[in-house]
C-alpha positions in Angstrom: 31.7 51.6 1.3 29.5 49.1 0.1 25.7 49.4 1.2 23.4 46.7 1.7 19.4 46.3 1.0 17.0 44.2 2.4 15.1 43.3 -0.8 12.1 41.3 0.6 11.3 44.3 2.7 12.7 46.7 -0.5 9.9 44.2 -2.0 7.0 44.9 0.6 7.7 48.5 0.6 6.9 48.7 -2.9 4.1 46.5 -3.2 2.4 48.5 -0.3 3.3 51.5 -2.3 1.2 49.6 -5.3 -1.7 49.1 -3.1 -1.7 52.5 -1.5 -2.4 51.3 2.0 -1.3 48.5 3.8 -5.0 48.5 6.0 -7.1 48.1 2.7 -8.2 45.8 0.4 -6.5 46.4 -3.4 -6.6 50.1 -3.5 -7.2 52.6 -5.6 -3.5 52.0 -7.5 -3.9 48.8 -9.0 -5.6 48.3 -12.2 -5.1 46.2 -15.1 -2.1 48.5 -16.5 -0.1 47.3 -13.7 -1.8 44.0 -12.3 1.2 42.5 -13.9 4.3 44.1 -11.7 1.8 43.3 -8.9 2.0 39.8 -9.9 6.2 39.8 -10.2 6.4 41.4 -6.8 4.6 38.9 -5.5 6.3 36.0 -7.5 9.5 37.1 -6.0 8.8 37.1 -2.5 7.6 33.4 -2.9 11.3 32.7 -4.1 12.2 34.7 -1.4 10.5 32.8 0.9 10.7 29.3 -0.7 13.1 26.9 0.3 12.5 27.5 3.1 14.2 30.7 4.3 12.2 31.0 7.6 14.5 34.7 7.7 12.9 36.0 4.9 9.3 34.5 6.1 9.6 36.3 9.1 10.1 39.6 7.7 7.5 38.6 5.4 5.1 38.1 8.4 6.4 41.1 10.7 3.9 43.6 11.6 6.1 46.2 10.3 6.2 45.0 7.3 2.5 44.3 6.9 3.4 42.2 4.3 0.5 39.6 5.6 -2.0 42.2 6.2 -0.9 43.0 1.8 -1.4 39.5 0.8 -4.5 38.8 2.5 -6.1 41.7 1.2 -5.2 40.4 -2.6 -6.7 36.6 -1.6 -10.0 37.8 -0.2 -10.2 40.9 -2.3 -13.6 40.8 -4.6 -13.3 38.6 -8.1 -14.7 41.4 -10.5 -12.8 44.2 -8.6 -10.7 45.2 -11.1 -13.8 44.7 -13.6 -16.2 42.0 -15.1 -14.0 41.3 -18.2 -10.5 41.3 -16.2 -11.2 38.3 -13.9 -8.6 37.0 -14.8 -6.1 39.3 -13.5 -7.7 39.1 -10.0 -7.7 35.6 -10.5 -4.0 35.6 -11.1 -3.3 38.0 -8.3 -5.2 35.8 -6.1 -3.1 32.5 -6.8 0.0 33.9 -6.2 -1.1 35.3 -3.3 -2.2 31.9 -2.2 1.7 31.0 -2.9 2.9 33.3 -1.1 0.8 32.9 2.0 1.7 28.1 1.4 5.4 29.4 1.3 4.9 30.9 4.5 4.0 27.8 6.0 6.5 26.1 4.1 8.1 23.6 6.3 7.2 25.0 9.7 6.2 22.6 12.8 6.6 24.3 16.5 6.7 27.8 15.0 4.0 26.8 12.6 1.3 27.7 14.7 2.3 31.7 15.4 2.6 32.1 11.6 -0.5 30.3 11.3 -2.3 32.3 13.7 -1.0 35.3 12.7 -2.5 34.8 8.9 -5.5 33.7 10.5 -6.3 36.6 12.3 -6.3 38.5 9.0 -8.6 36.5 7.1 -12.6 36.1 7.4 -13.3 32.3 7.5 -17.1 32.9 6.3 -15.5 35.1 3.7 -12.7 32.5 2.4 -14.7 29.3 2.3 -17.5 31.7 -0.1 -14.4 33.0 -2.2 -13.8 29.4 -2.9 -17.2 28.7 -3.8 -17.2 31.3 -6.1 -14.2 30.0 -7.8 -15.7 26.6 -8.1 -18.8 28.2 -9.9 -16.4 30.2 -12.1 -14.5 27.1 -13.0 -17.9 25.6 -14.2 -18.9 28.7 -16.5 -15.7 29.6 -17.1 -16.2 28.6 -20.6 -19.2 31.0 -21.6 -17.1 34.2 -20.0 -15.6 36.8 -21.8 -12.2 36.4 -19.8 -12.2 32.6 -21.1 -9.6 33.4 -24.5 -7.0 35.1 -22.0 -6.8 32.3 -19.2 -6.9 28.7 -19.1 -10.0 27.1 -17.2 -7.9 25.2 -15.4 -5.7 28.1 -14.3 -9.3 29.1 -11.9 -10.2 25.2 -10.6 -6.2 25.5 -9.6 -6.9 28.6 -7.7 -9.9 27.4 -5.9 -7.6 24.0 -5.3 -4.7 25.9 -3.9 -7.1 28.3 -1.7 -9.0 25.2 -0.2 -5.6 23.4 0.4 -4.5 26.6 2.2 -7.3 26.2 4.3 -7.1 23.2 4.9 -3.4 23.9 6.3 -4.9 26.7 8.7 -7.0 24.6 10.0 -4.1 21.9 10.8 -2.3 24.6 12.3 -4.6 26.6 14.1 -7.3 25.8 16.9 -10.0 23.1 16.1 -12.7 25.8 15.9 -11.9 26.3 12.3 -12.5 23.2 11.5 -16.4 23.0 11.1 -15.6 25.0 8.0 -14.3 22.0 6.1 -16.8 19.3 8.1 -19.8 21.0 6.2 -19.7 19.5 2.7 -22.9 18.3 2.3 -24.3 21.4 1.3 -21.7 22.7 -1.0 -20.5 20.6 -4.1 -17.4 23.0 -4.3 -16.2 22.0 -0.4 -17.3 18.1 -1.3 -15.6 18.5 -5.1 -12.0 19.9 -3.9 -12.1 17.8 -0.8 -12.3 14.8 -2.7 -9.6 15.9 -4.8 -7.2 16.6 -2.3 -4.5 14.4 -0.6 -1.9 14.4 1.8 0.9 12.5 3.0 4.1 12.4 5.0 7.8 12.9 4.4 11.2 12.8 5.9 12.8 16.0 5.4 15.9 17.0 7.2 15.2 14.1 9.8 12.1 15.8 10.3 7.9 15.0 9.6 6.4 17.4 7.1 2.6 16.8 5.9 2.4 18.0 2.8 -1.4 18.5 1.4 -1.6 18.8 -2.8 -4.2 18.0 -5.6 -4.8 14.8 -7.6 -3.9 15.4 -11.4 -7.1 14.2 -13.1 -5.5 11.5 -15.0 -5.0 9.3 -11.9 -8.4 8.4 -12.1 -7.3 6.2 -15.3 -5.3 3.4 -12.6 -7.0 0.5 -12.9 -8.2 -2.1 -9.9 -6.2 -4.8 -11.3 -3.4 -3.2 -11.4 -3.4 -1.6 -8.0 -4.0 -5.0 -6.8 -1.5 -6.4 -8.5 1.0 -3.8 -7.1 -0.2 -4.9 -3.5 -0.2 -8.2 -3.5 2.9 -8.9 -5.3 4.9 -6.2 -3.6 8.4 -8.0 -2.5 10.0 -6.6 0.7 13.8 -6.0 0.9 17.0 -6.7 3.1 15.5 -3.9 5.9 11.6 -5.4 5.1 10.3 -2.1 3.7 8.7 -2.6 0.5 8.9 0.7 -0.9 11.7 0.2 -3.4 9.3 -2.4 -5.0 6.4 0.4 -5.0 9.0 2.9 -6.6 9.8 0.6 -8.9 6.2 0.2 -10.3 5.6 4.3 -10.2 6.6 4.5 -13.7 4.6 1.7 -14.9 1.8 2.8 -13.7 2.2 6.2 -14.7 2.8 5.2 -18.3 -0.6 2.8 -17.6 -2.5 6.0 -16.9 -1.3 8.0 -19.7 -2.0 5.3 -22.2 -5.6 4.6 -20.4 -6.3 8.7 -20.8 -6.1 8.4 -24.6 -8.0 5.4 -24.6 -11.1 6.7 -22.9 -11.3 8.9 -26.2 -12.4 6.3 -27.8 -15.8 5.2 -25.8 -16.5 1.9 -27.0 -13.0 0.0 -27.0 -12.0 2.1 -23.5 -15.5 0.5 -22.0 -14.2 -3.1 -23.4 -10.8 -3.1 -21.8 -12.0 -1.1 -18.4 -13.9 -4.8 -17.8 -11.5 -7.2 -19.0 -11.9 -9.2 -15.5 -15.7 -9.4 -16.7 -14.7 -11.3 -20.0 -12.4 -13.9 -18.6 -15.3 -14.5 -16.1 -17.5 -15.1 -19.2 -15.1 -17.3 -21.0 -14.5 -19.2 -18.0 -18.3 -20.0 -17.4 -18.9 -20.6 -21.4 -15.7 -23.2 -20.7 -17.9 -25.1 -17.7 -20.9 -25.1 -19.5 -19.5 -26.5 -23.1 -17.2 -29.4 -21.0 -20.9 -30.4 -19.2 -22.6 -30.4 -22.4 -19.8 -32.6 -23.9 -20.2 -35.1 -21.0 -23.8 -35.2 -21.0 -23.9 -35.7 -24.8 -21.3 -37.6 -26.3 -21.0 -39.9 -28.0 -23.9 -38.5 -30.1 -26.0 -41.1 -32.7 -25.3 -39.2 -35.8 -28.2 -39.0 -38.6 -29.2 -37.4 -41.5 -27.1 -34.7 -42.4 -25.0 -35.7 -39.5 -23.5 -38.7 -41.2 -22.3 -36.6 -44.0 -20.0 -34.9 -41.7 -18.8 -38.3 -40.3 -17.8 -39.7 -43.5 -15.1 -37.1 -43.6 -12.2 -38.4 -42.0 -8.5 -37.0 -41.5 -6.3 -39.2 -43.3 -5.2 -36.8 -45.5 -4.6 -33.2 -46.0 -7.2 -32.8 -48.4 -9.3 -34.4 -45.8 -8.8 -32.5 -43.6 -9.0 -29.1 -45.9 -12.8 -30.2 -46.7 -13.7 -30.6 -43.3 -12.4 -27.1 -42.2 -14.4 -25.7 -44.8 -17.3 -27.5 -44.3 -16.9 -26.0 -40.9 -16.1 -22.8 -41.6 -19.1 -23.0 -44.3 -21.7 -24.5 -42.5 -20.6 -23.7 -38.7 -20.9 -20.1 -38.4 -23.8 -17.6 -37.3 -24.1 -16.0 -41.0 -25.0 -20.2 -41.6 -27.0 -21.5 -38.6 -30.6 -21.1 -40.8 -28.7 -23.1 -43.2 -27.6 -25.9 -40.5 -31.2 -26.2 -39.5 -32.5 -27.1 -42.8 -29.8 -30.0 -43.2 -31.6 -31.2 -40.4 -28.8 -31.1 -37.2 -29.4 -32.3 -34.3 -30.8 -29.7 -31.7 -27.7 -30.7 -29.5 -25.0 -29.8 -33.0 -26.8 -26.6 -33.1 -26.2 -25.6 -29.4 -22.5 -26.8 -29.7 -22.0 -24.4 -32.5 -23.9 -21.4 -30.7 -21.9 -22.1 -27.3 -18.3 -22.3 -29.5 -18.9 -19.2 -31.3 -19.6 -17.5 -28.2 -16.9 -18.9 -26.3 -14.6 -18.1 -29.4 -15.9 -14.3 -29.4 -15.2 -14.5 -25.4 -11.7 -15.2 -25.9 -11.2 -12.5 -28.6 -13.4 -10.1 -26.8 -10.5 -10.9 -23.8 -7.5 -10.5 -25.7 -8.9 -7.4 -27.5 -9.3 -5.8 -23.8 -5.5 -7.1 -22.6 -4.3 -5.4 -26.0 -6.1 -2.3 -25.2 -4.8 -1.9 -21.9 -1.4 -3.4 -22.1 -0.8 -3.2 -26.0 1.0 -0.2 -26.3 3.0 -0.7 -23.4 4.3 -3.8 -24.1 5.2 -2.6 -27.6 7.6 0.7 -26.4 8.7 -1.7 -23.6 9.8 -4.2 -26.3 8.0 -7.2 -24.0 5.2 -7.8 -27.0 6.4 -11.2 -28.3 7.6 -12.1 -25.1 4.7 -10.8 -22.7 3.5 -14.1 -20.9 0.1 -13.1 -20.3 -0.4 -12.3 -23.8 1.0 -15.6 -25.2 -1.6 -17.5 -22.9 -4.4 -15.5 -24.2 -3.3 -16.3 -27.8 -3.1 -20.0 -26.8 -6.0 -19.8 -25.2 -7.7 -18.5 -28.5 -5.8 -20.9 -30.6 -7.7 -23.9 -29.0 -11.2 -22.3 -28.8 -10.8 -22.3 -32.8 -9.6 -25.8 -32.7 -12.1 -27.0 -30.5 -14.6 -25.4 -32.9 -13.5 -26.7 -35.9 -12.0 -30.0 -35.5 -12.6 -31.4 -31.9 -15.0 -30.4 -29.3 -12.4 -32.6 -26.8 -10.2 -29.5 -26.8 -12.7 -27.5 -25.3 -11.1 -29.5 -21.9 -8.0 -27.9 -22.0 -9.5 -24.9 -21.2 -10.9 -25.9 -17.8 -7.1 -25.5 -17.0 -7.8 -21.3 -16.7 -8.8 -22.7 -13.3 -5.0 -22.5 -12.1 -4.1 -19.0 -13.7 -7.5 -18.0 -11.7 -6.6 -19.3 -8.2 -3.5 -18.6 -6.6 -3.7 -21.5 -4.7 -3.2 -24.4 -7.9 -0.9 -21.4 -9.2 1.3 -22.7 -5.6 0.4 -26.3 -6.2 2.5 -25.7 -10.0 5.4 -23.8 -8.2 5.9 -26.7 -5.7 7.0 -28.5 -8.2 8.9 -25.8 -10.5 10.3 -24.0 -7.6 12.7 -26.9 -7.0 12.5 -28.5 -9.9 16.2 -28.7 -10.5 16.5 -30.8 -7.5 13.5 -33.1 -8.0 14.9 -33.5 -11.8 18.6 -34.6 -9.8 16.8 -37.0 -7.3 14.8 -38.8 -10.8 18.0 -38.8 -12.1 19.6 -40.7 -9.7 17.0 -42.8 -9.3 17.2 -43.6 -13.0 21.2 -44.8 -12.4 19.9 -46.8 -9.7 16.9 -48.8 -11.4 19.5 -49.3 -14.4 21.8 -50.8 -11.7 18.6 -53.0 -11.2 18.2 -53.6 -14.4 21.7 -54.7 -15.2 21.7 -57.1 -12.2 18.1 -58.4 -13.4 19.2 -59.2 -17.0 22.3 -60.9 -16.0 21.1 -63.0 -12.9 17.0 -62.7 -13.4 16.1 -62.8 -16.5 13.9 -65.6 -16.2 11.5 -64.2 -13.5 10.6 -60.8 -15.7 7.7 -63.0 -17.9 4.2 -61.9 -17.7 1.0 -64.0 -17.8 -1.2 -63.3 -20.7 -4.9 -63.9 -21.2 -3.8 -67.4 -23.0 -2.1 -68.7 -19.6 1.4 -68.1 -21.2 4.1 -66.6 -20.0 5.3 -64.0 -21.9 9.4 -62.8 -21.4 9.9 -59.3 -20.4 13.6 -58.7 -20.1 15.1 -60.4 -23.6 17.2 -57.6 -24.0 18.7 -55.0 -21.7 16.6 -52.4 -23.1 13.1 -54.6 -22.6 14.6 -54.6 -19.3 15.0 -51.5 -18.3 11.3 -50.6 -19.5 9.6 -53.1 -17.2 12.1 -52.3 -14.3 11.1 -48.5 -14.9 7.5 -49.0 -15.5 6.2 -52.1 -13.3 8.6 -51.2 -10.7 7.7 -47.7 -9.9 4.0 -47.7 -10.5 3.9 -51.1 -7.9 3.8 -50.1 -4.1 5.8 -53.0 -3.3 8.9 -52.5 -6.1 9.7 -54.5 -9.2 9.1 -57.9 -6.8 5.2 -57.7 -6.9 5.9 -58.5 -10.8 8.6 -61.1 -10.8 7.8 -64.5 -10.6 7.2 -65.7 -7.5 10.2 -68.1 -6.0 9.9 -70.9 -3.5 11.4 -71.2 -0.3 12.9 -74.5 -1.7 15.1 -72.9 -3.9 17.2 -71.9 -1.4 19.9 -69.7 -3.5 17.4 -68.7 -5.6 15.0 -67.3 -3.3 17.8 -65.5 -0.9 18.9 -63.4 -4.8 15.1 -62.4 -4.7 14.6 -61.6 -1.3 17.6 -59.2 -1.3 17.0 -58.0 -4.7 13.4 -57.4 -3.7 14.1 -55.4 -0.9 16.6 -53.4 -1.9 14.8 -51.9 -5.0 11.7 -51.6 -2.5 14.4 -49.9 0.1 15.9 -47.8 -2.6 14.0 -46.4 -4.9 10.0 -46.8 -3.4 10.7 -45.8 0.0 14.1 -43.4 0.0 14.2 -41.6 -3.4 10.5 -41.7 -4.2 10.0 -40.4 -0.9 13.0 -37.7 -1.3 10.9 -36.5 -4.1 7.4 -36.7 -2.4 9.3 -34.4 0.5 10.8 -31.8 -1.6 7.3 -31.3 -3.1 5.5 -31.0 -0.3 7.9 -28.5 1.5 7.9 -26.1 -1.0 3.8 -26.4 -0.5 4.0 -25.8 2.8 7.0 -23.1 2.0 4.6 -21.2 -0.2 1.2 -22.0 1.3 3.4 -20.3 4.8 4.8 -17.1 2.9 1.0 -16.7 1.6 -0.1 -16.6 5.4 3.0 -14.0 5.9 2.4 -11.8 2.9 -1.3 -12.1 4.1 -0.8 -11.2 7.5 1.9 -8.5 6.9 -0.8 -6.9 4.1 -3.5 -6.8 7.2 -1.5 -5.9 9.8 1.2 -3.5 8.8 1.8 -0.6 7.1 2.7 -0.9 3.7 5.0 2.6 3.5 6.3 2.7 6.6 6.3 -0.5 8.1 5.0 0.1 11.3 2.7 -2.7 12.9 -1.3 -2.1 14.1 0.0 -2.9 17.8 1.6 0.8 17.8 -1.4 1.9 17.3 -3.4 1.1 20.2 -4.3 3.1 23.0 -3.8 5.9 20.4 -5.7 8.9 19.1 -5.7 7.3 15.5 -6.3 3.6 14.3 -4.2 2.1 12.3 -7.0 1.8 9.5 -7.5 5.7 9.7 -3.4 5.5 9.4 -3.2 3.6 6.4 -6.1 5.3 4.5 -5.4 8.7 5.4 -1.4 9.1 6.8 0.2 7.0 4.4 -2.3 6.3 2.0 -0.1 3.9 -0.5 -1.9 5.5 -3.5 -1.3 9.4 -2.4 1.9 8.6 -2.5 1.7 7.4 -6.1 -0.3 10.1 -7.2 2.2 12.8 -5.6 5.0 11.3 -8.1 2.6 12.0 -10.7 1.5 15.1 -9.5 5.5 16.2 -9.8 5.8 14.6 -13.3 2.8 16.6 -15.0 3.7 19.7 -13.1 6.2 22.3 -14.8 9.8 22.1 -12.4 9.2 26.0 -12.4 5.9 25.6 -10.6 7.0 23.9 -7.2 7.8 24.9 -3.9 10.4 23.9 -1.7 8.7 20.7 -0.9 8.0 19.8 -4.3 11.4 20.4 -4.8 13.4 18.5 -2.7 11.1 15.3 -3.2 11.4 15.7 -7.0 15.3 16.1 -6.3 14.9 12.4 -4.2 13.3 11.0 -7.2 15.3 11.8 -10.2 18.2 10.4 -7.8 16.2 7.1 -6.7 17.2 8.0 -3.0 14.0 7.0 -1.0 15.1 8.4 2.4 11.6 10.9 2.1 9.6 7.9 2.7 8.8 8.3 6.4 10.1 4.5 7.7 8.7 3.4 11.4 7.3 6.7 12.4 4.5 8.7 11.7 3.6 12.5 13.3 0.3 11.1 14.8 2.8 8.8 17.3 5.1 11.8 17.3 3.2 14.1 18.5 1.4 11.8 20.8 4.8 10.6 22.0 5.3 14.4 23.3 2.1 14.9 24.7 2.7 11.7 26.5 6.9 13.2 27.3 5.3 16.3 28.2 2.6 14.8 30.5 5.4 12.8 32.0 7.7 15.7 32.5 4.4 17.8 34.4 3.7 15.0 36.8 7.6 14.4 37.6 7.8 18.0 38.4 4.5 17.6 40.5 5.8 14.9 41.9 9.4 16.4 42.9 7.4 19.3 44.5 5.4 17.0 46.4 8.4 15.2 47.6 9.8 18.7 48.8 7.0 19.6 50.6 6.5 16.0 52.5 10.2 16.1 53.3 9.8 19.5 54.8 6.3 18.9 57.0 9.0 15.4 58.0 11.5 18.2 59.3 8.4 20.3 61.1 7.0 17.2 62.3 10.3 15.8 64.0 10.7 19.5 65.2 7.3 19.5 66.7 8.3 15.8 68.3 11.8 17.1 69.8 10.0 19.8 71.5 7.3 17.9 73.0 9.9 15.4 74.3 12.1 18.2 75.8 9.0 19.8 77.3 7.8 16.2 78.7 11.0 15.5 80.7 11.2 19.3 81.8 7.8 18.5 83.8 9.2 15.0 84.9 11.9 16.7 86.5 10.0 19.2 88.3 7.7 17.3 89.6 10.6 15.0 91.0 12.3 17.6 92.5 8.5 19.5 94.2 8.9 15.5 95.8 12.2 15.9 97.0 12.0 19.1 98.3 8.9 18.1 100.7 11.6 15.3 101.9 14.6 17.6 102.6 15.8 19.8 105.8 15.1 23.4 105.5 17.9 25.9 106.0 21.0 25.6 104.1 20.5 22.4 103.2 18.2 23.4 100.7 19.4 26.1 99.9 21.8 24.3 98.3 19.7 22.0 96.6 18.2 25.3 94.9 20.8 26.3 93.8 21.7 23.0 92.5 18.4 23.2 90.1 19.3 26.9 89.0 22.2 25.5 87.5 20.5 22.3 86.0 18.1 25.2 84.5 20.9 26.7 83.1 22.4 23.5 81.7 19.4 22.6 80.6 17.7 25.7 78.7 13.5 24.9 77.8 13.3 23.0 80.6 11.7 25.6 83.2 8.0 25.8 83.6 5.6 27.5 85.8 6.9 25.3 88.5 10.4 26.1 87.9 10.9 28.1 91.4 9.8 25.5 93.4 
C-alpha cells in the first residue's frame, strides 16, 4: 500500500532539525558548510507556497509547524552571525527568507490579516526597520568588504528592498500602529532611499483586487519628460473608452527608449545634449525671431565699400553662383570674422553673420540631440528615412544654410516652427487636411461650374470681359476660351460680388442684353460665391470646431478621469481617498510602466505567483489585469459602507420588534383598564338600583341576577361586588 508524505511539513521538519530549535535564532547547526541546503530548503517551500497554494501556506504558518517562528528567526537573525567574512551567506539566507515570508502573503485579502498578524507577532519592529538600515549601509560599502568577490552588490540593496517591501505589506495588513515605522524618513536615508524606490499598483486577478508592492529597476529613471508627455496626451481611447491598449502599445517603445538612453548617459557630454533637446528648439526658435526683426528693421541696406563687391556678384550663372558660395563660405564664417572687419562691413553684415552662424549651430545642435535620443531607434525600427520629425529637422537645417549663404529672406520660413510648437495652428492645418478630400471634391465641382460660365461667356459675352487700362482703353479678356476661363477663375472668385463686378456694365436700355447679365450675374454670384464657396468655408470650420471640441474632451477626460481605470473624480467624493491621491498613488500610470519593465529585466525564474501570472497576461497581450472601473480604496469603502448598512438594518429590525411588542403591552394595559372601567360603571349602577328596589325576595332575585352577570362577566368584580 502506497504511503503518502507531506513534504512541506517533511520540509519544516528538517529545516528545524538544521536550526536545532524551532524557539532560537540560527542555532548552533548552521554554518557556512551547510548555509547552502539551508538555502534549498527554504527555496522549496517558496515553490511550495507560490502560486498561491494557501494549503501549503497554512501549514507553513501552523503553530505546529513553527515554520514562521524558523523563518523569522533567519530574517532578523544578526548579519555577521555566521562570521565577518561570510556575510554573504546570511545575506542570502536572509532574502529567501524574505520570500518565503511575501509568498505567504501571496494573494491573501480577508484571511490576509491572521497570517499577517501571526508573522507580526514574531518579529521586532525596532529590530527589522535597523536590520534594513544596516543593509542599506552594507550596500554602500559593500565594495570595500571582503565578502564583495563572492556576491553581487546588488544582490544586498535587493535584500534590503525586498525586507522594506515586506514591511511595508505588514503594515497594510496589520493595525495602523505599525505604521509610524515607515512615516519617519527624515532621519534615515535608508527608509527615505527604498521608499522612494518602491511602487505599487493594482490588478485584476481571478475577478479579484491584489496590490502588489515591487521596486523600480534603475534604468527607469532614463524615461524622458517628453516622452511621457507625449504618451499622455496623445493616448487614443477605444470601442469600451479605456485607453490602456494604447498605453500597452507604447510599453515597448519606451522600454527600448530607456535602454538606449542608459548607454547614452555613458557618454556625459552628448547624453547632457540630447537630455535638453526642448532647450535647443527654444533657442533656435528665439535666434529665428530675432534674425526676421533684424531683417525688417534693416533692409534694404545701402551697400558700401567692401559691400559693393559682394553686390556685383549676381546669379545668372552657375559659375556665379559657385563664386558667391565661396566668397561666403570664405569670408562668412567665425574662423573669418577678423577678416570681414578689415574689408570694412557694415556693423549690421557682421551681426547678420554672428546671428546665422548661431542659428545654424542651433539647428545642428537640435538635430544632433533628436539623433541621440531617437537615432538608434529609428534605425532597428527601420523608420530612419521615413521618421517625420527627423525630415523637418533636416529641412529645417537645410534652409538655415540657405538663408546664410544666399538669402537672409529664407530666414522667414522658419517663423513657421510656430505651428509644429502650438497645437493649436497644428488644428488650424488639420481643418483643412482632415477633410481635404472633400474640400478638393467641392473645388472641383466648382471648377466644372465656372467652366460652364466660361463656355456661356465666350459664346454669348465675350464682349463685356475687356478691362480698362491706365491709357483709357479697353483691353479684351476672353479672345479665346482659355483667356476665358482665367479671368472667370481669377476675377470671379477673388470679387465678393461674382464675375459681374468685372463685366462691363449694361444699360437698362438694352433690354435683352441686360436680362442675359442680370441672370448670368446672379447665378455665378448664387453658385459659386455664396453655395460652393460657402460649402467650402463650412467644412473648414467644422472640422475647427470638431478638433478645437475633442481638445476640450481629451482635456477634460485627462483632468478628470483616470487614465487606467477609467473611473471619473465624482466617485471619489465623500471618500476616504481623492481622486488625485488615486491617480498618483493607486493607479499611478507610470508604476504600471515600470512594473512591465521590472518583469522584463527580471530572470522568469525569480518571480512569484503574481509576477507570474501578469507576465503570462503580457506575453499573451490579454489586458484583463488592468483593474477597469474599480479600485480597492471604493471596495473596501463600499463594505464598510454594506457593513454599516447591514448593522443599522439589524438595529433597526430589533427596534421594530421591540416597539411592536410594548404596542401589544400597551393595548393589553388599555383592554384592562377598559374592562376594569365598565366593571365599576356597573356596580355603581346596580348600589343605585338596589336603594330603589323592595326588600325580600325581590331582591333576592336581583342578587342573584348579578352573581350570574359576575360569572358571565369574569374581572369585573370589585370591592363593591357584594353589594
Amino acid at each position: 500500500k502506497k504511503k503518502s508524505h507531506n513534504l512541506v511539513r517533511e520540509s519544516l521538519r528538517y529545516l528545524s532539525e538544521i536550526c536545532g530549535s524551532s524557539a532560537t535564532s540560527l542555532g548552533v547547526f548552521i554554518n557556512p558548510r551547510n548555509a547552502s541546503i539551508v538555502e534549498q530548503c527554504i527555496i522549496t517551500l517558496t515553490e511550495f507556497c507560490q502560486g498561491p497554494c494557501l494549503a501549503n501556506q497554512e501549514c507553513v504558518a501552523s503553530r505546529a509547524t513553527h515554520g514562521i517562528e524558523i523563518v523569522t528567526s533567519l530574517v532578523m537573525e544578526d548579519l555577521e552571525r555566521l562570521g565577518h567574512d561570510r556575510v554573504d551567506l546570511t545575506v542570502t539566507l536572509k532574502q529567501n527568507a524574505i520570500k518565503l515570508l511575501q509568498s505567504l502573503l501571496e494573494s491573501r485579502t480577508a484571511a490576509a490579516n491572521d497570517m499577517a498578524d501571526r508573522i507580526v507577532s514574531n518579529l521586532e519592529m525596532e529590530e527589522l526597520v535597523q536590520i534594513i538600515k544596516d543593509l542599506y549601509a552594507l550596500w554602500e560599502g559593500w565594495e570595500r568588504h571582503p565578502c564583495a568577490a563572492r556576491l553581487p552588490r546588488e544582490t544586498v540593496l535587493e535584500t534590503g528592498h525586498a525586507l522594506y517591501i515586506l514591511f511595508s505589506q505588514l503594515v497594510c495588513y496589520s493595525p495602523p500602529a505599525l505604521s509610524h515605522f515607515l512615516e519617519n524618513k527624515e532621519g534615515s536615508r535608508a527608509l527615505a532611499f527604498f521608499a522612494e524606490n518602491t511602487r505599487s499598483l493594482e490588478i485584476v486577478r481571478g475577478d479579484q483586487l491584489e496590490r502588489i508592492l515591487f521596486p523600480v529597476p534603475p534604468i527607469c529613471e532614463y524615461l524622458s519628460e517628453e516622452s511621457k508627455t507625449r504618451v499622455v496626451e496623445c493616448a487614443e481611447r477605444d470601442e469600451e473608452g479605456s485607453k490602456v491598449p494604447h498605453f500597452f502599445a507604447q510599453t515597448g517603445p519606451l522600454f527600448e527608449e530607456m535602454k538606449w538612453q542608459y548607454k547614452l548617459q555613458k557618454r556625459r557630454g552628448l547624453y547632457w545634449f540630447a537630455r535638453h533637446i526642448a532647450r535647443w528648439k527654444r533657442l533656435r526658435f528665439t535666434l529665428a525671431i530675432f534674425i526676421n526683426v533684424m531683417i525688417v528693421l534693416t533692409f534694404p541696406v545701402q551697400l558700401s565699400g567692401a559691400d559693393e563687391e559682394l553686390a556685383e556678384y549676381s546669379l545668372t550663372s552657375k559659375e556665379d553662383a559657385k563664386r558667391l558660395w565661396w566668397w561666403f563660405a570664405g569670408d562668412c564664417s567665425v574662423a573669418t570674422l577678423t577678416t570681414l572687419s578689415l574689408h570694412g562691413l557694415h556693423t549690421t553684415h557682421l551681426a547678420f553673420v554672428v546671428v546665422g552662424l548661431l542659428q545654424f549651430l542651433a539647428a545642428v545642435v537640435s538635430l544632433g540631440s533628436y539623433l541621440a535620443n531617437q537615432g538608434a531607434l529609428l534605425i532597428n525600427n527601420g523608420r530612419l528615412l521615413s521618421d517625420r520629425e527627423l525630415l523637418y529637422h533636416l529641412v529645417y537645417l537645410v534652409l538655415c544654410v540657405n538663408g546664410f549663404f544666399f538669402n537672409n529672406f529664407l530666414y522667414g520660413l522658419l517663423l513657421m516652427d510656430i505651428v509644429s510648437r502650438e497645437e493649436t495652428l497644428q488644428n488650424v492645418i488639420k481643418s483643412v487636411t482632415r477633410n481635404g478630400k472633400s474640400i478638393l471634391l467641392t473645388a472641383a465641382f466648382a471648377l466644372v461650374i465656372i467652366y460652364m460660365f466660361s463656355i456661356i461667356g465666350f459664346l454669348y459675352l465675350s464682349d463685356d470681359f475687356v478691362l480698362d487700362t491706365e491709357l483709357n482703353e479697353r483691353e479684351p479678356l476672353c479672345t479665346s476660351l482659355g483667356t476665358c476661363i482665367i479671368t472667370t477663375m481669377n476675377q470671379g472668385l477673388r470679387n465678393g460680388g461674382g464675375i459681374g463686378d468685372v463685366l462691363l456694365q449694361r444699360s437698362m436700355d438694352e433690354a435683352a442684353r441686360f436680362g442675359v447679365r442680370v441672370v448670368y450675374d446672379l447665378s455665378f454670384f448664387f453658385l459659386v460665391i455664396i453655395i460652393i464657396m460657402n460649402i467650402i468655408f463650412g467644412v473648414i470650420i467644422d472640422t475647427f470646431a470638431d478638433l478645437r471640441a475633442e481638445k476640450n474632451e481629451k482635456e477634460e477626460n485627462r483632468r478628470n478621469c483616470c487614465f487606467v481605470c477609467g473611473l471619473n473624480r465624482s466617485a471619489f467624493e465623500n471618500k476616504p481617498v481623492t481622486f488625485e491621491d488615486h491617480i498618483t498613488k493607486e493607479h499611478c500610470l507610470w508604476n504600471y510602466l515600470y512594473f512591465i519593465v521590472h518583469l522584463r529585466v527580471k530572470a522568469d525564474t525569480e518571480f512569484d505567483g503574481s509576477e507570474s501570472f501578469v507576465s503570462g497576461k503580457i506575453k499573451a497581450k490579454d489586458l484583463s489585469w488592468f483593474p477597469r472601473l474599480r479600485t480597492m480604496s471604493l471596495v473596501d469603502t463600499e463594505q464598510e459602507d454594506g457593513d454599516e448598512l447591514k448593522n443599522l438594518r439589524e438595529e433597526l429590525l430589533s427596534t421594530n420588534k421591540l416597539v411592536k411588542k410594548m404596542q401589544e403591552d400597551l393595548q393589553a394595559v388599555i383592554d384592562r383598564s377598559k374592562r376594569e372601567t365598565a366593571a365599576q360603571d356597573r356596580d355603581n349602577l346596580l348600589q343605585t338600583c338596589s336603594s330603589y328596589l323592595p326588600q325580600g325576595p325581590a331582591a333576592a332575585v336581583f342578587r342573584a341576577a348579578d352573581r350570574s352577570l359576575d360569572a358571565v362577566l369574569p374581572g369585573s368584580s370589585s370591592g363593591g361586588g357584594g353589594s
